[in-house]
N, CA, C and O of each residue as an XYZ file, in Angstrom:
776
protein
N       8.682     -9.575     11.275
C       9.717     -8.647     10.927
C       9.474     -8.075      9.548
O       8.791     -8.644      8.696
N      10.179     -6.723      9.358
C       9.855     -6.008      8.274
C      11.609     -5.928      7.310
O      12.719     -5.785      7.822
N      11.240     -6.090      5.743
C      12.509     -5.380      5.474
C      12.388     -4.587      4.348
O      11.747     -5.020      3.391
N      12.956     -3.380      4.306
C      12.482     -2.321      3.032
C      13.746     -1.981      2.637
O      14.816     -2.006      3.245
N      13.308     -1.493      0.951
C      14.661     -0.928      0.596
C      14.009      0.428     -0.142
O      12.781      0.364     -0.184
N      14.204      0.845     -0.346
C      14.373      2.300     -1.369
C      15.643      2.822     -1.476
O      16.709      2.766     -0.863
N      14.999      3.556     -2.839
C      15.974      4.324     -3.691
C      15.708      5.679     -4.224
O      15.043      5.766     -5.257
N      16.079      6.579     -3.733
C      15.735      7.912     -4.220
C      16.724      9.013     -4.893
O      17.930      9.163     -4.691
N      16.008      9.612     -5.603
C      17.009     10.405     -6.366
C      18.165     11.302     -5.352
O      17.720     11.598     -4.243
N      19.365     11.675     -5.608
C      20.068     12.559     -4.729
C      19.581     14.222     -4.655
O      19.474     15.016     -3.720
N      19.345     14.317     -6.146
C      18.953     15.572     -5.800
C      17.405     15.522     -6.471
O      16.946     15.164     -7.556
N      16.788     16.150     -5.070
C      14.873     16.250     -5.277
C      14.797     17.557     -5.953
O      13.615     17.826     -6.169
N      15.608     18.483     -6.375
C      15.052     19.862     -6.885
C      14.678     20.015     -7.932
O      14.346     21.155     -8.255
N      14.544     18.545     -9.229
C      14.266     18.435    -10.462
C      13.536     16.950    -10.266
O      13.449     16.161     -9.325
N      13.075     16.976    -11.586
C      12.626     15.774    -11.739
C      12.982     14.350    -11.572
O      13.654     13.846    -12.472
N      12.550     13.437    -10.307
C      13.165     12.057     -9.729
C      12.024     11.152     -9.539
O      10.868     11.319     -9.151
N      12.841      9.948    -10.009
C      12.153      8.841     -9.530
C      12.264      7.603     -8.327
O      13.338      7.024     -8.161
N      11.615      7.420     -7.891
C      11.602      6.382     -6.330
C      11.232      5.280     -6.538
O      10.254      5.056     -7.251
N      12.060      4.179     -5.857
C      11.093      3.237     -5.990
C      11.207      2.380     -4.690
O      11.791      3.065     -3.851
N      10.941      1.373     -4.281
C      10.675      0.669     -3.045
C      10.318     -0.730     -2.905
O       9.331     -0.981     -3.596
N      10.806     -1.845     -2.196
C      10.395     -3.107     -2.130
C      10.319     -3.437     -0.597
O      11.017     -2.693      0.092
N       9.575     -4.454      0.111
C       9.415     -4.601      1.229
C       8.386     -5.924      1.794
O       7.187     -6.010      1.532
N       8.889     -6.551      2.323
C       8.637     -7.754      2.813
C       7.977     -7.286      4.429
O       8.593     -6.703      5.321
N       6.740     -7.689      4.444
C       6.056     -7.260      5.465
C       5.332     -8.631      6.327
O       5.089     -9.614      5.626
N       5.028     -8.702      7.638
C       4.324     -9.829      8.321
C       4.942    -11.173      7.961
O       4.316    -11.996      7.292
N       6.735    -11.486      8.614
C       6.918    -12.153      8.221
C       6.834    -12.791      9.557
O       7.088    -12.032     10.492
N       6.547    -13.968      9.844
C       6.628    -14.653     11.198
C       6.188    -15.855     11.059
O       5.803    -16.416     10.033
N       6.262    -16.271     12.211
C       5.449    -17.774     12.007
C       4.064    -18.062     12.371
O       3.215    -17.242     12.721
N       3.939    -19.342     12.243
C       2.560    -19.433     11.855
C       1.885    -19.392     13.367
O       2.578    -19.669     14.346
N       0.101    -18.927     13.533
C      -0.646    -18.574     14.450
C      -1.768    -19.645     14.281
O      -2.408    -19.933     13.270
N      -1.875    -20.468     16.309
C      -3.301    -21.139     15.811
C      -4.335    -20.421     16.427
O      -4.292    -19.529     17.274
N      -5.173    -20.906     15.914
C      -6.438    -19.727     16.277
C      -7.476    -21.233     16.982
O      -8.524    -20.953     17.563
N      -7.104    -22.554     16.865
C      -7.729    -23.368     17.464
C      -6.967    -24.223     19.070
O      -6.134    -23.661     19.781
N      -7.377    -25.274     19.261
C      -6.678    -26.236     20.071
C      -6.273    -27.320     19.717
O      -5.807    -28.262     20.359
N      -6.519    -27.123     18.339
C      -5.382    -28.385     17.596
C      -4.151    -27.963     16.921
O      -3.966    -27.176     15.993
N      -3.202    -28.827     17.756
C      -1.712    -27.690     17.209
C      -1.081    -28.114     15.518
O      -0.184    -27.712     14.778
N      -1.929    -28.930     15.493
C      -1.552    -29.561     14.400
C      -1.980    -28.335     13.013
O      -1.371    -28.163     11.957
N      -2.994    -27.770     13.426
C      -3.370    -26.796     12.235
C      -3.251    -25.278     12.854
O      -4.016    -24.802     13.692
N      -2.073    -24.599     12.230
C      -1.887    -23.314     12.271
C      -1.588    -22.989     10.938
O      -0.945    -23.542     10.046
N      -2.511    -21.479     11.084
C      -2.423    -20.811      9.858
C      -1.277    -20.188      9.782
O      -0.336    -20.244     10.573
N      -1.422    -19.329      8.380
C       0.325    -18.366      8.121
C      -0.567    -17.031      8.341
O      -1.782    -16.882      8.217
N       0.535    -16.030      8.742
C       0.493    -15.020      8.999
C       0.383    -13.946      7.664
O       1.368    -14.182      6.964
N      -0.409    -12.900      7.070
C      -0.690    -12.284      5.874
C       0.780    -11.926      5.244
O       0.900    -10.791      4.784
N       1.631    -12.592      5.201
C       3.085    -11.967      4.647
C       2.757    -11.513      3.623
O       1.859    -12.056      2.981
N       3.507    -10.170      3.086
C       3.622     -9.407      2.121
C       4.395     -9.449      1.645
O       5.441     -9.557      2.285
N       4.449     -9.387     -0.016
C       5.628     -8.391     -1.080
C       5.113     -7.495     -1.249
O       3.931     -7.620     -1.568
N       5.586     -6.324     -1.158
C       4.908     -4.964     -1.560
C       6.433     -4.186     -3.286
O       7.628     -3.910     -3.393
N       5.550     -4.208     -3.888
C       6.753     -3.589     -4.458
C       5.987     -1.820     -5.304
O       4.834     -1.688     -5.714
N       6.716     -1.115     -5.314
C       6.277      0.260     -5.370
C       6.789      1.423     -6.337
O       8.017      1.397     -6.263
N       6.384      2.431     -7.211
C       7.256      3.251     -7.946
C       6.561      4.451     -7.894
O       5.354      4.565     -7.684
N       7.838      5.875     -8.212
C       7.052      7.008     -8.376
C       7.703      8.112     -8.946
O       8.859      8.433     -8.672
N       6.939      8.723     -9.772
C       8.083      9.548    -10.672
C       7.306     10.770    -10.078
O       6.078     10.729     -9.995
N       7.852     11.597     -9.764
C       8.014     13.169     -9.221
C       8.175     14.705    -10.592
O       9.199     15.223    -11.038
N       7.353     14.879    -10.761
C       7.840     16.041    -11.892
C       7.250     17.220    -11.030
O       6.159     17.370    -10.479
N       8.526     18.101    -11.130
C       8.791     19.706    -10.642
C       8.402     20.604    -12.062
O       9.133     20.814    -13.031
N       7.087     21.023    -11.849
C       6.541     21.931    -12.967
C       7.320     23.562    -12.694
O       7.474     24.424    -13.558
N       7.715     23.644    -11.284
C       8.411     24.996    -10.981
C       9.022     24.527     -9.486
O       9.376     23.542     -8.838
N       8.857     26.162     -9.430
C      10.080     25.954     -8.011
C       8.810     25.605     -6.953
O       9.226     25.206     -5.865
N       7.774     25.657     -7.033
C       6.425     25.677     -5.587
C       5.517     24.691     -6.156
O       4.494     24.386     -5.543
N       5.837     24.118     -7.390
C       4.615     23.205     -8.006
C       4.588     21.967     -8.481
O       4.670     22.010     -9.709
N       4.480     20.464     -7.918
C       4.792     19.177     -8.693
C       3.839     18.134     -8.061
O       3.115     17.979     -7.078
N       4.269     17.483     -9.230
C       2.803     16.379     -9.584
C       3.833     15.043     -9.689
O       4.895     14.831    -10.274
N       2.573     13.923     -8.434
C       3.551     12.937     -8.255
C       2.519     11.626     -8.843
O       1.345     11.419     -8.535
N       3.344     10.889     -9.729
C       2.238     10.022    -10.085
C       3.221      8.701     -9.312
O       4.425      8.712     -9.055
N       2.224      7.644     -9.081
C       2.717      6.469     -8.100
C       1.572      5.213     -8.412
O       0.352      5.372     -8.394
N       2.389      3.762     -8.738
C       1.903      2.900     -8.384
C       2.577      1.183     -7.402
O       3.623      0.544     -7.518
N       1.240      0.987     -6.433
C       2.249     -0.136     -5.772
C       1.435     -1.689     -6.269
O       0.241     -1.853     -6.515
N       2.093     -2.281     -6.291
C       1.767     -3.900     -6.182
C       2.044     -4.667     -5.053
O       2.775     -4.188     -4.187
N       1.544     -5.853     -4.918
C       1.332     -6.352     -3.164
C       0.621     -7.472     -3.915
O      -0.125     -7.622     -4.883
N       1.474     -8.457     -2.605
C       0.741     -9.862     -3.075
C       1.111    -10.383     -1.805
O       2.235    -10.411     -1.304
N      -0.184    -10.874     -1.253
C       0.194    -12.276      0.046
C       0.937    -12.996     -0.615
O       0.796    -13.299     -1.799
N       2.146    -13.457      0.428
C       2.858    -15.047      0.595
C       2.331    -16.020      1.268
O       3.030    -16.731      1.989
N       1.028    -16.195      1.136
C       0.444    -17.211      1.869
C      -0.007    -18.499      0.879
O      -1.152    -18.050      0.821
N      -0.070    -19.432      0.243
C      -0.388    -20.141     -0.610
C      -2.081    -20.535     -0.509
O      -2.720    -20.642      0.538
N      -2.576    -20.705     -1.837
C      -3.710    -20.795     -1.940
C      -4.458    -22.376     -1.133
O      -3.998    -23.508     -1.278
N      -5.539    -22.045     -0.403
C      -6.105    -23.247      0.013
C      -6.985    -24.041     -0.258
O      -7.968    -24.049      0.484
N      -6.934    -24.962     -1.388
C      -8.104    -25.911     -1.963
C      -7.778    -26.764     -2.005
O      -6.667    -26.948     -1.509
N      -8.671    -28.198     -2.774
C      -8.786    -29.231     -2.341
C      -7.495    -29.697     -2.656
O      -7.129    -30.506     -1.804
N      -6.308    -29.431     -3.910
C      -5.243    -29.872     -4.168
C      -4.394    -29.477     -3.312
O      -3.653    -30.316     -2.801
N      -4.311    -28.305     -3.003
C      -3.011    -27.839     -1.822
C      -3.601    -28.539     -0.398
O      -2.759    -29.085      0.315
N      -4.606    -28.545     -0.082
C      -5.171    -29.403      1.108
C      -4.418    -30.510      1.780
O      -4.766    -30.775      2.931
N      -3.473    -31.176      1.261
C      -2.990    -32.069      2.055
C      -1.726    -31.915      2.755
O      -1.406    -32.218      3.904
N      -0.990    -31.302      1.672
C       0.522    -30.628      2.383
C       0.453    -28.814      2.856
O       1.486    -28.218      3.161
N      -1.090    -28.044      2.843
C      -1.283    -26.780      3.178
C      -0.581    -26.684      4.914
O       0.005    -25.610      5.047
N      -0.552    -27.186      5.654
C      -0.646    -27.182      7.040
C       1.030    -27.746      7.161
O       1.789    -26.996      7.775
N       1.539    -28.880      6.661
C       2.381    -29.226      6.895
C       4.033    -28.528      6.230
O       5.183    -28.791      6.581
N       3.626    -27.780      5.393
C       4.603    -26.745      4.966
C       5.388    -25.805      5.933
O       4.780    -25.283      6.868
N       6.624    -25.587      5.755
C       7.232    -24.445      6.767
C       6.693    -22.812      6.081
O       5.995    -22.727      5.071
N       7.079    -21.882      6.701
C       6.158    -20.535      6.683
C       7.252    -20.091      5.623
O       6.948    -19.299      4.731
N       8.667    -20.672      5.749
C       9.819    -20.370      4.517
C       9.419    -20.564      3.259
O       9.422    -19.624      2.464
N       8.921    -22.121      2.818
C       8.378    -22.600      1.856
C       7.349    -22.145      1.523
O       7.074    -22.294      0.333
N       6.486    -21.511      2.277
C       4.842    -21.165      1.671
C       5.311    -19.668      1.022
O       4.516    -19.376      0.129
N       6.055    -18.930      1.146
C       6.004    -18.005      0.752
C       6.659    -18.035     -0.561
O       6.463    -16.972     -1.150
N       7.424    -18.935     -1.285
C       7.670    -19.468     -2.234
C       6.369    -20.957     -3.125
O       6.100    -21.360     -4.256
N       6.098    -21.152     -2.160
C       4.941    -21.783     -2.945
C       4.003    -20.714     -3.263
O       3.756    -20.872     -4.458
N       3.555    -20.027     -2.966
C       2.507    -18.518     -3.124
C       2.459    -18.582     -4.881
O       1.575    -18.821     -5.704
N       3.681    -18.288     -4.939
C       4.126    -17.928     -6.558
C       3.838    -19.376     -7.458
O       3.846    -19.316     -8.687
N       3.632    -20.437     -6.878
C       3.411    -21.802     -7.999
C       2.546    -22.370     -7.481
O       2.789    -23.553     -7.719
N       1.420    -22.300     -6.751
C       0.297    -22.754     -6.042
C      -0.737    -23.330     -7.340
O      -1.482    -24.202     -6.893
N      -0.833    -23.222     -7.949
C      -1.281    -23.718     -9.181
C      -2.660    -22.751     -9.239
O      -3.601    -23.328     -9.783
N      -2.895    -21.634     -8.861
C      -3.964    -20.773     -9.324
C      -3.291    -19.944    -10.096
O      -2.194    -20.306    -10.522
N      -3.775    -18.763    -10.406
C      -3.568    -17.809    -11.857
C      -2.971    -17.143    -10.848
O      -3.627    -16.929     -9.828
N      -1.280    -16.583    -10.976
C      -0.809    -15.309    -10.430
C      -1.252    -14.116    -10.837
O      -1.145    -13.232     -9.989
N      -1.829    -13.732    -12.117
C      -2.049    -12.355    -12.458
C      -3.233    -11.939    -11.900
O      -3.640    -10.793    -12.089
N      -4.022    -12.992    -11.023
C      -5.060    -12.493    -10.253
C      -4.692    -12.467     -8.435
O      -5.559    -12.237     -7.591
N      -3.636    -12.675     -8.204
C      -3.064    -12.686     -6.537
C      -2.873    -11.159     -6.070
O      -3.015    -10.646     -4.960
N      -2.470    -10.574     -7.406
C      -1.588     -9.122     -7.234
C      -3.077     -8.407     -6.934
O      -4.225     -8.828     -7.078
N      -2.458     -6.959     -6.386
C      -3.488     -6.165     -5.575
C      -2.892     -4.425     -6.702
O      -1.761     -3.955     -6.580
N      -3.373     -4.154     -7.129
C      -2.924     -2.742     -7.964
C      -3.506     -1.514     -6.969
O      -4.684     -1.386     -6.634
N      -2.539     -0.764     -6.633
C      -3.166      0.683     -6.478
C      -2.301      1.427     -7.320
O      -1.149      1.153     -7.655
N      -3.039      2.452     -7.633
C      -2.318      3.825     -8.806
C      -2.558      4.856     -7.808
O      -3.252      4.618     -6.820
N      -1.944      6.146     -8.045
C      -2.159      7.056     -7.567
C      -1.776      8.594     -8.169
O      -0.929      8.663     -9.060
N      -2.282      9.556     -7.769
C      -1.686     11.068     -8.593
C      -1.581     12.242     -6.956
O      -2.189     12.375     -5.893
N      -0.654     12.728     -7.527
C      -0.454     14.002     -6.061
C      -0.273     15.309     -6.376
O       0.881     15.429     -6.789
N      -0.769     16.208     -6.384
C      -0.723     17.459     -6.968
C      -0.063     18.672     -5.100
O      -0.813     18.801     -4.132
N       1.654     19.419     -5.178
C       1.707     19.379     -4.362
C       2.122     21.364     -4.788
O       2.751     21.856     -5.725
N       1.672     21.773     -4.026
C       1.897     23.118     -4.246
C       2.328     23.698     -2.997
O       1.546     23.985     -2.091
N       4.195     23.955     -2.935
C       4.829     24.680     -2.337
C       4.910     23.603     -0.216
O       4.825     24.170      0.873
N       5.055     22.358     -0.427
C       4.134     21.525      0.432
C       3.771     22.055      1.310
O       4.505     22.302      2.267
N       2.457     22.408      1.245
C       1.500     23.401      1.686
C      -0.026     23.199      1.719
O      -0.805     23.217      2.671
N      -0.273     22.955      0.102
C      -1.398     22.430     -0.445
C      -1.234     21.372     -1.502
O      -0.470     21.355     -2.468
N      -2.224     20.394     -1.052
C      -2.198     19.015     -1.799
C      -3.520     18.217     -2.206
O      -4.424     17.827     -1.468
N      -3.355     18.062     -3.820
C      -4.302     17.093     -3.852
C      -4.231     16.024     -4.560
O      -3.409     15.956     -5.474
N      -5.042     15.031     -4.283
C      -4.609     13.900     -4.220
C      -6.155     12.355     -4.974
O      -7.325     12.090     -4.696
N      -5.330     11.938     -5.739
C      -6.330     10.530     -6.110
C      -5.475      9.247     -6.282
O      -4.271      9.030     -6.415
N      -6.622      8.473     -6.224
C      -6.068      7.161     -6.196
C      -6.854      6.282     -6.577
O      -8.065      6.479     -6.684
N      -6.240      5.114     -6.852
C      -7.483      3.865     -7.426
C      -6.927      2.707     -7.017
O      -5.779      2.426     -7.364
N      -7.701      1.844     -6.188
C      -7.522      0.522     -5.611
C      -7.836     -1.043     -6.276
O      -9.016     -1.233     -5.982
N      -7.416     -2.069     -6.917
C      -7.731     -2.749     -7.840
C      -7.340     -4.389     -7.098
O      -6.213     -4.830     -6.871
N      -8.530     -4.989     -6.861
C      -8.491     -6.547     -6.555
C      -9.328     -7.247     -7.097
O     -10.545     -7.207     -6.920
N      -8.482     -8.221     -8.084
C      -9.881     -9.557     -8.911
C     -10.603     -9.570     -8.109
O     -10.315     -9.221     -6.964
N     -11.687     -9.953     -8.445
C     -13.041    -10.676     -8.718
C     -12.874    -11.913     -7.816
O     -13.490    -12.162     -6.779
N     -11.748    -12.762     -8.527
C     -11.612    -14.214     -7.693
C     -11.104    -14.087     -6.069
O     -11.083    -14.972     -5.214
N     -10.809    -13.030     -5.991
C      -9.544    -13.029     -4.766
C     -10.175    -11.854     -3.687
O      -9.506    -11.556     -2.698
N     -11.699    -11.110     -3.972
C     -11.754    -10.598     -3.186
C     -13.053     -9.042     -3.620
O     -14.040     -8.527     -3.094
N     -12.266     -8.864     -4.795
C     -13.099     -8.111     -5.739
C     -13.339     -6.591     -5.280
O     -14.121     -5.874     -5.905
N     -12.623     -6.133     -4.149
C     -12.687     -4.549     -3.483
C     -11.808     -3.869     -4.681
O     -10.719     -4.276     -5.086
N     -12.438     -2.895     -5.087
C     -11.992     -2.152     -6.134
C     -13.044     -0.486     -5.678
O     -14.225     -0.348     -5.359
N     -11.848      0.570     -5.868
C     -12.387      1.619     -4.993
C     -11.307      2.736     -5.344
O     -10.093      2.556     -5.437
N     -12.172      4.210     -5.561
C     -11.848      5.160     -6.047
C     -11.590      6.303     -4.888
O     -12.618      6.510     -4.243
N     -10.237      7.252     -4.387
C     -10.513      7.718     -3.483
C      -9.666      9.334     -4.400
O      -8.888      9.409     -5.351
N     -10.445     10.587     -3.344
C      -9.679     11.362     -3.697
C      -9.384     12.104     -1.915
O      -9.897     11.839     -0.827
N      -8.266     13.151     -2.367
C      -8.256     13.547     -1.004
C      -7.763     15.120     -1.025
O      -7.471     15.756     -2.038
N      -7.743     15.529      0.147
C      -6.766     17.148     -0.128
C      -6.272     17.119      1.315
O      -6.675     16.407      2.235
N      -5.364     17.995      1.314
C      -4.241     18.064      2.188
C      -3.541     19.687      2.783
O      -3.367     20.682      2.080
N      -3.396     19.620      3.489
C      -2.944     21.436      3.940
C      -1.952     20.982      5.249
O      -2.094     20.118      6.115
N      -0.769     22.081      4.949
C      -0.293     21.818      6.264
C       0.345     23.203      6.347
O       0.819     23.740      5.346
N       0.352     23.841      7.693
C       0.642     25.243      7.945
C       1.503     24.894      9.424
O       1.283     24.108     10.345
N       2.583     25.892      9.149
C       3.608     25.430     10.033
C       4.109     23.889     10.399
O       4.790     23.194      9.644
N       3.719     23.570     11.470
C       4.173     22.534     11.887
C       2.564     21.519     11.971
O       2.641     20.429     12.538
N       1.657     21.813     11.583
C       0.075     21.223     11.556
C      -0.064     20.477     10.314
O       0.827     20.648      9.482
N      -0.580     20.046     10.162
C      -1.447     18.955      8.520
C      -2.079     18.896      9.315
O      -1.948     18.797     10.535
N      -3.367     18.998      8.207
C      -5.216     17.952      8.451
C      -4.795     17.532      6.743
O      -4.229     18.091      5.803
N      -5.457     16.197      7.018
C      -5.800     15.761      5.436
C      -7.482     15.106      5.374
O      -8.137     14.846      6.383
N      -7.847     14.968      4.302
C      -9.185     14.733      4.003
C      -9.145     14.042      3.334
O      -8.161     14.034      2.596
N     -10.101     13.106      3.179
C     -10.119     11.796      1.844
C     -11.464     11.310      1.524
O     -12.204     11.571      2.473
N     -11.984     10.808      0.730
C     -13.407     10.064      0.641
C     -13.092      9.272     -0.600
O     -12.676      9.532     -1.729
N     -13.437      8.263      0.030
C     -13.323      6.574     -0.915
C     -14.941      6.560     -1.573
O     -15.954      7.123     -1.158
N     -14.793      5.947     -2.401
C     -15.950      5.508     -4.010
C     -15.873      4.625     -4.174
O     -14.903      4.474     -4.917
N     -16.485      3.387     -3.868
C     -16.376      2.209     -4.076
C     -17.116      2.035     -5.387
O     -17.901      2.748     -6.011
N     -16.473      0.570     -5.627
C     -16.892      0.313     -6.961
C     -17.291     -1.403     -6.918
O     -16.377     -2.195     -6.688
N     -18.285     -1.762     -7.082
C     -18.388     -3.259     -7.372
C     -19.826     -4.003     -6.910
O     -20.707     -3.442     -7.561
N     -20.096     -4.475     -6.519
C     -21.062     -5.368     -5.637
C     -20.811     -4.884     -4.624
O     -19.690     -4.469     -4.331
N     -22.196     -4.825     -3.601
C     -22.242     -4.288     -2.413
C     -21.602     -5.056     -1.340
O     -21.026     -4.542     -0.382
N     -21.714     -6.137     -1.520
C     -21.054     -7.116     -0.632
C     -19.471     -7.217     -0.455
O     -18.744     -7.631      0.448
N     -19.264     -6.673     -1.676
C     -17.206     -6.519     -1.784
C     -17.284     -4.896     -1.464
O     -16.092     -4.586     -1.478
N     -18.010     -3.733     -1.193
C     -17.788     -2.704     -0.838
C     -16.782     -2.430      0.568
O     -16.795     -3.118      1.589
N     -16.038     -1.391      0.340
C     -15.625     -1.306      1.315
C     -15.967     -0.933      2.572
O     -16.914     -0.177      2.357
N     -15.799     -0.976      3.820
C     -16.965     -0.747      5.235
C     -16.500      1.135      4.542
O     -17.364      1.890      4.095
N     -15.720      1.326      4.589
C     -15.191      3.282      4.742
C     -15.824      3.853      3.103
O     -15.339      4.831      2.533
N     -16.704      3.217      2.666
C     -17.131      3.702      1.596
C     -17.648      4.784      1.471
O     -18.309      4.804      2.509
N     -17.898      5.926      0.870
C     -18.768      7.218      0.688
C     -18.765      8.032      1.958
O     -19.617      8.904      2.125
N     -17.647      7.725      3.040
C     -17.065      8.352      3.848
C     -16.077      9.188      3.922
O     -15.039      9.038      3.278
N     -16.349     10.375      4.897
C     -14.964     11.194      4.649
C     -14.222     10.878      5.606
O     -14.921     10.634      6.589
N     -12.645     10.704      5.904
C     -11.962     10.366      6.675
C     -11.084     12.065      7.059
O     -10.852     12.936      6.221
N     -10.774     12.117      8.415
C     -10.414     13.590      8.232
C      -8.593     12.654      9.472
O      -8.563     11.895     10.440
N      -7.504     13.337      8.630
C      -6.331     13.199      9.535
C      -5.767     14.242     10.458
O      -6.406     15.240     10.124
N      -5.051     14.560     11.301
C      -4.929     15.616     11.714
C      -3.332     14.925     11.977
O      -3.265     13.728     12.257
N      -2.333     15.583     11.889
C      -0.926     15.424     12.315
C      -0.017     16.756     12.635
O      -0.108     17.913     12.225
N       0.856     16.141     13.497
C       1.948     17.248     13.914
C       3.368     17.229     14.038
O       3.949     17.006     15.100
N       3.887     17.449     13.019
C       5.536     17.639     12.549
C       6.575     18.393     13.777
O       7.093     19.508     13.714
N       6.644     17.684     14.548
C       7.653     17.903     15.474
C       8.928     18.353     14.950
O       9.454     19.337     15.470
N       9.580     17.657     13.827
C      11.181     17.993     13.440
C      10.875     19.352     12.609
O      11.879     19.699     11.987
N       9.989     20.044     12.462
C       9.655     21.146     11.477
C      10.454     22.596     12.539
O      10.549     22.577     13.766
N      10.828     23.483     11.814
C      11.829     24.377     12.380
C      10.964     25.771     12.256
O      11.593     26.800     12.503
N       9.775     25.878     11.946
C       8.330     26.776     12.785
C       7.846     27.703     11.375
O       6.711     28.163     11.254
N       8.959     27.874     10.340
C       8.574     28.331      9.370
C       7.810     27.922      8.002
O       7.851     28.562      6.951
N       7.209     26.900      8.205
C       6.088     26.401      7.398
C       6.727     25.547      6.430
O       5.948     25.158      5.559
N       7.841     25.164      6.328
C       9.071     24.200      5.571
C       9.254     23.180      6.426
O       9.241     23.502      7.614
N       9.440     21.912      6.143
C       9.935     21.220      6.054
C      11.368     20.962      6.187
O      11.998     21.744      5.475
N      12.239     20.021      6.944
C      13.622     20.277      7.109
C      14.485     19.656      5.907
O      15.703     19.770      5.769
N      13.486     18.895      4.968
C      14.093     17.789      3.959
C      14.187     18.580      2.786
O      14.110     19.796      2.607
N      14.362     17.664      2.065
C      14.856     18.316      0.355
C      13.139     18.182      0.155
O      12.810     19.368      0.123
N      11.866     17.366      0.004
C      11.102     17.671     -0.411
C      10.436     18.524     -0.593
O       9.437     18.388     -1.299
């Protein structure tokens, strides 16, 4: 189960800020063997998120955004090793946070920038950030965006950064989206305040 909250400004026609929290993959635990005795936890998430919106005019704004994310799964070594398995999936997600490794290396950083003109035309970067200890994918993407009438295509290409072995598989690839805005009312707007 999922639970989110946000908060957004009332009125989008000036400058607002957003922000967002959300508890993701919460369930119980999965065995992947035939001993029932050892089941793993499921990747539970905290995601927590912010974004400030500045309206340079009436057709022109720039969105800067960053999220944080951390598994609730507790770390598995030789000290957590004995009570790792026998924990409820309630408790592990509170042990996560006192597992006795370094928290300032659990967290996952992405930043981001959005350049949105008349939402129409968009462009877009971002930067992806995971220690060294925990995984080490760290990766630079930019993208652009168009949407006419009721159509979007978006475009993106990721830059990895690190050791080849922590690269990402979608590295130095272009990813192309294609989508179609059903609630759109045919005149190239959007029905929302954005």
């Amino acid at each position: 189960g999922d639970a989110t909250l946000y908060h957004i400004a009332a009125d989008t026609t000036k400058n607002y800020f957003t922000w967002g929290v959300t508890l993701s993959n919460l369930g119980s635990k999965i065995s992947y063997t035939n001993d029932a005795n050892i089941k793993d936890y499921i990747p539970a998430n905290l995601g927590l998120g912010a974004a400030y919106t500045a309206r340079l005019d009436k057709d022109n704004r720039i969105t800067f955004a960053v999220d944080l994310n951390k598994l609730l799964v507790p770390t598995y070594d030789s000290a957590t090793a004995p009570t790792y398995y026998t924990q409820s999936v309630f408790s592990s997600w509170f042990k996560s946070f006192n597992d006795g490794s370094n928290q300032l290396t659990s967290w996952l950083i992405s930043a981001g920038a959005e350049y949105n003109y008349d939402n129409t035309f968009f462009i877009r970067t971002g930067y992806f950030y995971e220690n060294k200890y925990r995984g080490n994918r760290n990766y630079l993407t930019f993208g652009l965006g168009l949407n006419y009438q009721n159509i979007g295509i978006n475009l993106s290409y990721l830059v990895a950064s690190g050791y080849v072995t922590t690269r990402n598989p979608l590295s130095n690839t272009i990813r192309i989206g294609l989508n179609f805005d059903l609630a759109n009312n045919g005149s190239g707007k959007k029905n929302n305040l954005n």
